[in-house]
Rosetta silent file (secondary structure, phi, psi, omega in degrees, C-alpha in Angstrom):
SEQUENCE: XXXXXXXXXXXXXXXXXXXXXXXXXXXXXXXXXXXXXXXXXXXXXXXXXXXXXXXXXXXXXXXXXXXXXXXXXXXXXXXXXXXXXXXXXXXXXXXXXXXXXXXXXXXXXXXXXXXXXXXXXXXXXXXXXXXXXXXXXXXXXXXXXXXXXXXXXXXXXXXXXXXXXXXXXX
SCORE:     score description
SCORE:     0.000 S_00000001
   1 L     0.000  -42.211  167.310   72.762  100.477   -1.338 S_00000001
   2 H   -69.536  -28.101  178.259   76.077  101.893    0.386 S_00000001
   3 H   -55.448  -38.238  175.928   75.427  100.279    3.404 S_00000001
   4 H   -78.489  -26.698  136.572   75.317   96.773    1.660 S_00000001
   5 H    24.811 -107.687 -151.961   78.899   98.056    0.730 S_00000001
   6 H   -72.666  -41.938  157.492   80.300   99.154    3.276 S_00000001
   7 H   -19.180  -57.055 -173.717   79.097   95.508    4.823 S_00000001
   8 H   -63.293  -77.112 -172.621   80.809   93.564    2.098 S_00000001
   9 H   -44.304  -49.615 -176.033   84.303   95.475    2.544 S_00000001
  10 H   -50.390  -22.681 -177.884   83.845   95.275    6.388 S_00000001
  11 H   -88.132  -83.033 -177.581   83.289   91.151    6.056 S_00000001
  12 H   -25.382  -29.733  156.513   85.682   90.866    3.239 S_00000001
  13 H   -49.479  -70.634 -157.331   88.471   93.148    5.811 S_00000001
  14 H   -64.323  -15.769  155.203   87.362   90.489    8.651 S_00000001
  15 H   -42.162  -73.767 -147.599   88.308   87.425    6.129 S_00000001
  16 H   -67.873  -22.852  169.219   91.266   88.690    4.798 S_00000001
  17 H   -56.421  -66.295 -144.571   92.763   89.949    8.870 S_00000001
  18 H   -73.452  -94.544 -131.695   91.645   86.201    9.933 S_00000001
  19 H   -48.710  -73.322 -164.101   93.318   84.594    7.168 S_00000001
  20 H   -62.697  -15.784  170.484   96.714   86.385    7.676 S_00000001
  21 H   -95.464   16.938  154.574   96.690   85.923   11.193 S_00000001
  22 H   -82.726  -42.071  156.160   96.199   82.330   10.865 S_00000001
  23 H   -60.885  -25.538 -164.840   99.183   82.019    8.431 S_00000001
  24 H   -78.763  -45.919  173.882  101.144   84.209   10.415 S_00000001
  25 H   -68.480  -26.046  155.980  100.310   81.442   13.274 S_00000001
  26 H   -51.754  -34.064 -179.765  101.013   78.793   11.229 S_00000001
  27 H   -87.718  -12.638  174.492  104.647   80.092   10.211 S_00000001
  28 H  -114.137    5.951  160.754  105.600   80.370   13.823 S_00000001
  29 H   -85.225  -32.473  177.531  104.243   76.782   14.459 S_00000001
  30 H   -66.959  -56.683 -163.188  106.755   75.474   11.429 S_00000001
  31 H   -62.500  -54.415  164.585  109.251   77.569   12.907 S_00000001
  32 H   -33.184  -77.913 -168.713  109.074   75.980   16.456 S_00000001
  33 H   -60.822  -19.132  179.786  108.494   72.876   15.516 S_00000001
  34 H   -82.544  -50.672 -153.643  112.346   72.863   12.763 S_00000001
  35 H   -56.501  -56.312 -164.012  113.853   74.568   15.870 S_00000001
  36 L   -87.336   -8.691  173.416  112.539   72.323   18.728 S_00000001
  37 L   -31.772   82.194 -161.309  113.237   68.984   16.432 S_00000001
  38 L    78.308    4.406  178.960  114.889   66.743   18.831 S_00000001
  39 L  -107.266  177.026 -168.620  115.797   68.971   21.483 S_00000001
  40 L   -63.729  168.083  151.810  114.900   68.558   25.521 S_00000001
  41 L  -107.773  146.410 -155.546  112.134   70.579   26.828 S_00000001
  42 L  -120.131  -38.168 -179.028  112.891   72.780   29.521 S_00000001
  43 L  -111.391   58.195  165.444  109.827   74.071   30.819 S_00000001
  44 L  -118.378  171.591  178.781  107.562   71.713   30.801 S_00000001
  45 L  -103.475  134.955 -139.257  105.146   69.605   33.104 S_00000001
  46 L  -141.535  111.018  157.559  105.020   65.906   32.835 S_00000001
  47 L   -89.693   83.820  178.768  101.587   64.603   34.688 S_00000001
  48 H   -42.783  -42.348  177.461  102.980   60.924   34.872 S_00000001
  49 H   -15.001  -91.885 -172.161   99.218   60.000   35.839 S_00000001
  50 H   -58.511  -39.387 -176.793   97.732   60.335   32.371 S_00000001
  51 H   -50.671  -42.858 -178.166  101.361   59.355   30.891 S_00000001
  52 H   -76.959   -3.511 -179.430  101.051   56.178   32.049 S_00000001
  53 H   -71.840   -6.976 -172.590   97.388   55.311   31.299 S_00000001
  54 H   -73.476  -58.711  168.183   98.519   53.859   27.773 S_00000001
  55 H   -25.323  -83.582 -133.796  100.927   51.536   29.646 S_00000001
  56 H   -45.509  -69.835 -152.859   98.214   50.718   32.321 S_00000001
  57 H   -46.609  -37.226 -158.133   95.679   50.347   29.713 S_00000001
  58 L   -74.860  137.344  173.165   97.111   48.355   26.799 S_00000001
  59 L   -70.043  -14.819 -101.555   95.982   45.146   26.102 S_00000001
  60 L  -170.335  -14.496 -172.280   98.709   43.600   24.233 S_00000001
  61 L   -75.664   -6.350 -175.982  101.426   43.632   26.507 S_00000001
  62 L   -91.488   -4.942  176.098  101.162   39.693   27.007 S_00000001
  63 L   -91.602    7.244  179.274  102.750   39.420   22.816 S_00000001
  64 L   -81.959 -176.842  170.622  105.557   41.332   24.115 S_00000001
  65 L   -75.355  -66.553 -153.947  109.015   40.213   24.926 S_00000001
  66 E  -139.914  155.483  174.506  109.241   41.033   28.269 S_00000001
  67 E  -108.687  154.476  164.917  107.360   44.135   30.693 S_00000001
  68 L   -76.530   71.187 -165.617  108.808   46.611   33.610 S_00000001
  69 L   -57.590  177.675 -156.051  107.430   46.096   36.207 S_00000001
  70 H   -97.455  -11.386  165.434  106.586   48.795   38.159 S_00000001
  71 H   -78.355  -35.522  176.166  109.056   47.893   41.369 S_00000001
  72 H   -67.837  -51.367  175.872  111.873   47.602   38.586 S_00000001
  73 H   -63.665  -28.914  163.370  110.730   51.247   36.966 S_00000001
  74 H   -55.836  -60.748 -178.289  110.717   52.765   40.605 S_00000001
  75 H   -20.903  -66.653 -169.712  113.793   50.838   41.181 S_00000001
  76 H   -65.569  -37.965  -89.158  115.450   52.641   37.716 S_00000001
  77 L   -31.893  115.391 -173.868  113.464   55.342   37.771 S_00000001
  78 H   -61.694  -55.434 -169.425  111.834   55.567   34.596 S_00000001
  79 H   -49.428  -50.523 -155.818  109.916   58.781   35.213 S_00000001
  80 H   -69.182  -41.854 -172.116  112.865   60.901   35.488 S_00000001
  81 H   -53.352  -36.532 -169.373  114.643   58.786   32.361 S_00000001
  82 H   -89.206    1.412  168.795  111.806   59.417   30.523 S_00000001
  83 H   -63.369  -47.825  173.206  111.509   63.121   31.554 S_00000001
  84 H   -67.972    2.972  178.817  114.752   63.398   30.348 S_00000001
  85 H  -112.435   -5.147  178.784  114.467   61.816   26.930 S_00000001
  86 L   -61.238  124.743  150.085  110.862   63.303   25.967 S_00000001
  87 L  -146.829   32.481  113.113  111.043   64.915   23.083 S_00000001
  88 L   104.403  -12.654 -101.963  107.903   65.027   22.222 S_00000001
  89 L  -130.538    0.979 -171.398  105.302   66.936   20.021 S_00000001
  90 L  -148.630  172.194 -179.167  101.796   65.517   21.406 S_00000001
  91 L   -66.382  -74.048  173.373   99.841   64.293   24.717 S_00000001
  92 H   -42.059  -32.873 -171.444   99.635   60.710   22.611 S_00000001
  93 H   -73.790  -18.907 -162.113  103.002   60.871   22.023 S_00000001
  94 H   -80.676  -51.059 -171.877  104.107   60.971   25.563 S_00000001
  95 H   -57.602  -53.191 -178.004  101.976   57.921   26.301 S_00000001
  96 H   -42.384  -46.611 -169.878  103.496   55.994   23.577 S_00000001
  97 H   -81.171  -27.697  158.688  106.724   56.776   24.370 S_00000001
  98 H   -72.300  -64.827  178.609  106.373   55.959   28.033 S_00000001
  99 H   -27.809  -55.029 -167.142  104.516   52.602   27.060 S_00000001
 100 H   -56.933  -32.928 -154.958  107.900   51.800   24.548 S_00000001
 101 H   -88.516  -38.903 -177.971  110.337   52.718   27.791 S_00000001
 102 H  -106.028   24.513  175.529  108.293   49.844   29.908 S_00000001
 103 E  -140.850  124.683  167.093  107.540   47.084   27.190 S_00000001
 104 E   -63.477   53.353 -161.582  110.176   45.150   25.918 S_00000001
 105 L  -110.697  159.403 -165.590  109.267   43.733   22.015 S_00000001
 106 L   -46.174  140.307  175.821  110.538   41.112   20.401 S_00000001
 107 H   -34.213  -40.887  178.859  113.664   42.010   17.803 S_00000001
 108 H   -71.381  -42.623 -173.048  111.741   42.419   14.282 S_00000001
 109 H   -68.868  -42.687  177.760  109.450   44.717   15.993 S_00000001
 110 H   -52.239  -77.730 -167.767  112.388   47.162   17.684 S_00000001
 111 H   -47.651  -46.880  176.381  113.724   46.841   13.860 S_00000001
 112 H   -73.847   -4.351 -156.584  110.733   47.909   11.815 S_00000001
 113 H   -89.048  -18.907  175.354  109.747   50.337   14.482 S_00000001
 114 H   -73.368  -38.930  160.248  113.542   52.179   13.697 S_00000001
 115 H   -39.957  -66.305 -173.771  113.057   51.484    9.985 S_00000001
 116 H   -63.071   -7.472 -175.802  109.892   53.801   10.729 S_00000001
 117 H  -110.882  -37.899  119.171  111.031   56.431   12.887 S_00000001
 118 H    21.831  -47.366  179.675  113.966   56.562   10.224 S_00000001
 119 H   -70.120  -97.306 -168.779  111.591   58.113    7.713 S_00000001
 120 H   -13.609  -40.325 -166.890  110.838   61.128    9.990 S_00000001
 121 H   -82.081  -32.544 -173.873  114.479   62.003   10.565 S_00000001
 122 L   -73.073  -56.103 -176.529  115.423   61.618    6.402 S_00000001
 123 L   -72.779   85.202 -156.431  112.296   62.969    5.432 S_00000001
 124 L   -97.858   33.057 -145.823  111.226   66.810    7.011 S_00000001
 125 L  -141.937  -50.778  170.825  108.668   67.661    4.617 S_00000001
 126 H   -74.855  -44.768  175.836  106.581   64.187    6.102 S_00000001
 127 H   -60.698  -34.256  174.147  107.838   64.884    9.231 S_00000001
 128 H   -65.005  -22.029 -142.201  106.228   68.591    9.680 S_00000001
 129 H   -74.366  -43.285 -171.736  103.431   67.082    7.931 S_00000001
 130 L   -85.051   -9.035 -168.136  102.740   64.395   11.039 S_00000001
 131 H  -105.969  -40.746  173.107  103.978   67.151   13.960 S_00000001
 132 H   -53.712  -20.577  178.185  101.267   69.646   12.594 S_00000001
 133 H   -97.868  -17.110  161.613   98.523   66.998   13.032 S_00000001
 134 H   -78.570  -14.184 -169.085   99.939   65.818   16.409 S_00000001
 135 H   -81.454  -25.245  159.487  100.389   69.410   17.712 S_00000001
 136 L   -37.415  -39.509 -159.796   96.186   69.203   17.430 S_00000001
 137 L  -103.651   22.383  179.735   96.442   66.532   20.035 S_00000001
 138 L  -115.104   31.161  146.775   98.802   68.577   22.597 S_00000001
 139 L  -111.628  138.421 -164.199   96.069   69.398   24.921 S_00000001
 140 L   -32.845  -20.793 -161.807   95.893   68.497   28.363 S_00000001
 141 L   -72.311  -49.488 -149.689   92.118   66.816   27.148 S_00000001
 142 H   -36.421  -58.867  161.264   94.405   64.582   24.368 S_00000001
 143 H     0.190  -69.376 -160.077   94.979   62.352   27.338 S_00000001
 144 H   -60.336  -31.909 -175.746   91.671   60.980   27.456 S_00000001
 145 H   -67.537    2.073  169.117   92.021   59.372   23.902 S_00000001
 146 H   -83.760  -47.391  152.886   93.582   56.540   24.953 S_00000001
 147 H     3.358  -86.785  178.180   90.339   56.095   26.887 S_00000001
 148 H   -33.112  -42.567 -160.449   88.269   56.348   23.987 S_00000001
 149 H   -90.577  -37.288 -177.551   90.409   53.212   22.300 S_00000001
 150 H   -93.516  -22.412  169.268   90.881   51.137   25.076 S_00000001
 151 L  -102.805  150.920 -168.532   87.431   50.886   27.171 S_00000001
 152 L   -57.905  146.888 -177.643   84.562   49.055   26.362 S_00000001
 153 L   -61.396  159.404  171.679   81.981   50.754   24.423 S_00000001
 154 L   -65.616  118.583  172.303   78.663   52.392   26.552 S_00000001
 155 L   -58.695 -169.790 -179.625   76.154   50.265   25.804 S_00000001
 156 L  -110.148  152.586 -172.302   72.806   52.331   24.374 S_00000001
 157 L   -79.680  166.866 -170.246   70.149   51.997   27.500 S_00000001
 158 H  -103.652   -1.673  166.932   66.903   49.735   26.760 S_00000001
 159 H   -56.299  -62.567 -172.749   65.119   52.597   27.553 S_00000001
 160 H   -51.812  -50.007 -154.696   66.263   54.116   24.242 S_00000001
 161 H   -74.113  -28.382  171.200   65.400   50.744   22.331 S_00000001
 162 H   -71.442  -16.368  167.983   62.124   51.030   23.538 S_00000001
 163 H   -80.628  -53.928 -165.104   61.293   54.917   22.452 S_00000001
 164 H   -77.492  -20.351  161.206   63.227   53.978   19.055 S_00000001
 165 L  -102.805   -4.289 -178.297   61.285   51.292   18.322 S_00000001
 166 L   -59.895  112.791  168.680   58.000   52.518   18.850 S_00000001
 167 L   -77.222  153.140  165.354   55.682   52.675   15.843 S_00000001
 168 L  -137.930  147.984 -163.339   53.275   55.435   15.248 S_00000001
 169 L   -98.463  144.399 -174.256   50.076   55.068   13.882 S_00000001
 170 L  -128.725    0.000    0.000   48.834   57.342   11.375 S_00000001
């Protein structure tokens, strides 16, 4: 009977450890993120590759005003402008924010998209709210989810339709 105990307190320890060092990680993720709020990043690494597959990728670029082409963005160069204006909090964010530096849109859209990025700066209690669920997406994989949005689904193989459709007799 003490052993099923000493069990309990030992799980009930390993809860209560986990728990505080997840808050404890959480409070120095808030803290970061109030601190780093608009400022440059200094050490980081900008794989242009993957930044750019959102550009590459997007489908939509013919309802814009006007695009960059990519002799004019050597020309400026946009990589460095946009190293130096990244600020940041996700993988996704980067592509978006590269896409916006080489698409051009039409006036209403530049205005509601400032109405909306507007919120974030009045509002910091929505804004941590959105940089804790983008700092999920600030791994090198996060990349790939533009993938996921933008290429055609796999089809399922007819192999499959043929196992899957297969009655069995009883």
């Amino acid at each position: 009977m003490n052993w099923i105990l000493g069990i309990a307190l030992f799980l009930i320890c390993i809860f209560l450890i986990s728990h505080l060092l997840k808050k404890r990680k959480q409070r120095r993720q808030d803290k970061a993120m109030n601190e780093g709020w608009g400022q440059p990043k200094t050490d980081a690494y900008f794989n242009m590759y993957h930044i750019s597959r959102y550009f590459e990728n997007k489908r939509e670029k013919a309802s814009c005003y006007q695009v960059i082409e990519t002799e004019t963005c050597n020309d400026l160069d946009l990589d460095a402008v946009f190293k130096k204006i990244d600020r940041t909090s996700s993988k996704i964010g980067q592509q978006y924010l590269y896409y916006k530096l080489r698409v051009i849109q039409p006036l209403e859209r530049v205005k509601r998209f400032a109405a909306l990025s507007g919120i974030f700066e009045e509002d910091t209690l929505t804004r941590t709210l959105f940089q804790q669920e983008l700092l999920k997406l600030n791994d090198v994989k996060a990349y790939s989810l533009e993938e996921l949005t933008h290429f055609d689904t796999v089809e399922k193989p007819k192999i499959l339709n043929w196992t899957c459709n297969k009655k069995v007799d009883n």
